[in-house]
N, C-alpha and C positions, 0 to 999 in steps of 0.2 A: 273606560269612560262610563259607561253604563252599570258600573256598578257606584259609579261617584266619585274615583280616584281622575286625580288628574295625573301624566302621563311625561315626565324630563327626557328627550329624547339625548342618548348620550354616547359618542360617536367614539367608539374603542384603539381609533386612528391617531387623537388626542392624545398627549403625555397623561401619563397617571395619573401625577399630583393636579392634572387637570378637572379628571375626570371625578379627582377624589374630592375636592373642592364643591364642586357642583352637584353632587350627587348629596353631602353633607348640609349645605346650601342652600337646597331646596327640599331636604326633610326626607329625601325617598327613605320608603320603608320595604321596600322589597324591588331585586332588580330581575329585567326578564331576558334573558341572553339566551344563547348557545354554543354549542363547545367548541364551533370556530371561531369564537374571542380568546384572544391572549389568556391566558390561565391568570397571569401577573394580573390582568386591566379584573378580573372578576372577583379574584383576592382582595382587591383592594376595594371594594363594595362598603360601604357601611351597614350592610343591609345585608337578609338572605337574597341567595340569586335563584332562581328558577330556570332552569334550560328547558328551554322547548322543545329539546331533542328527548328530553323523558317526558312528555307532555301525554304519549300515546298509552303510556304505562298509565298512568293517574284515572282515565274512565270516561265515559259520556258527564260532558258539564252539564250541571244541574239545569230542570224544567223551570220555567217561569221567570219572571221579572227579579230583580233585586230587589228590595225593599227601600233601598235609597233612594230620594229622587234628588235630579238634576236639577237647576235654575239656570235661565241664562245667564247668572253674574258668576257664577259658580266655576272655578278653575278648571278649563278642561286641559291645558298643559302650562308646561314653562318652560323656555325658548332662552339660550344663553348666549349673549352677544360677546362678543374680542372687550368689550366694555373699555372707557377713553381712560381707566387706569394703567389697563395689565391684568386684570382682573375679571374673570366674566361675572357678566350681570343678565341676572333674569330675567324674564321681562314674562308677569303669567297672562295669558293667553283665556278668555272665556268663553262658555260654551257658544255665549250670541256670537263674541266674534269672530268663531269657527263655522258656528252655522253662517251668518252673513258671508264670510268669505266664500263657503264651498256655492253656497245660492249663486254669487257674482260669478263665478269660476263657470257653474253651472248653464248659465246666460250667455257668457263672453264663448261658450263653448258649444252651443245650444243645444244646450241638454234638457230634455221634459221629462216627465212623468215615467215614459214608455221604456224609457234609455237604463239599461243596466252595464 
């Protein structure tokens, strides 16, 4: 998120051709797994897959901010619904309406400043 990408959370439980849909779908350009997914559900990616089981190999991530910046209209995921086809359908998800969410969630929970 903070680098500007927004984020298709895509659940390896799913049939393939589910996953393969969705993933194609919504554009993903890189997918972030690890090697307790199905070998099958990672193959069939459109995209490179990253395992975060080699993540420790690759080094300390870079110092500083990204260069991207964020908007709150700006896509912070997309979220696929059973859709009233048969079909999932995305529904993308904004940074406001992530912040507003977690804010509310925050309240309803009462959570402040101090609260980690």
């Amino acid at each position: 998120l903070k680098a500007g990408a927004a984020y298709v959370p895509l659940d390896p439980v799913y049939p393939v051709e589910r996953l393969e849909f969705m993933a194609a779908d919504a554009g993903v350009v890189a997918v972030v797994s690890s090697v307790s997914v199905d070998e099958r559900v990672r193959e069939a990616m459109p995209a490179p897959v990253v395992l975060v089981d080699d993540l420790d190999e690759v080094g300390e991530p870079g110092q500083g901010d990204p260069s991207h910046q964020t908007h709150s209209g700006s896509a912070a995921y997309v979220i696929y619904t059973s859709g009233s086809t048969g079909r999932p359908k995305g529904v993308v998800v904004s940074h406001g309406n992530a912040v507003g969410l977690l804010r509310s969630a925050g309240r309803e929970l009462g959570c402040g400043r101090g609260d980690v």
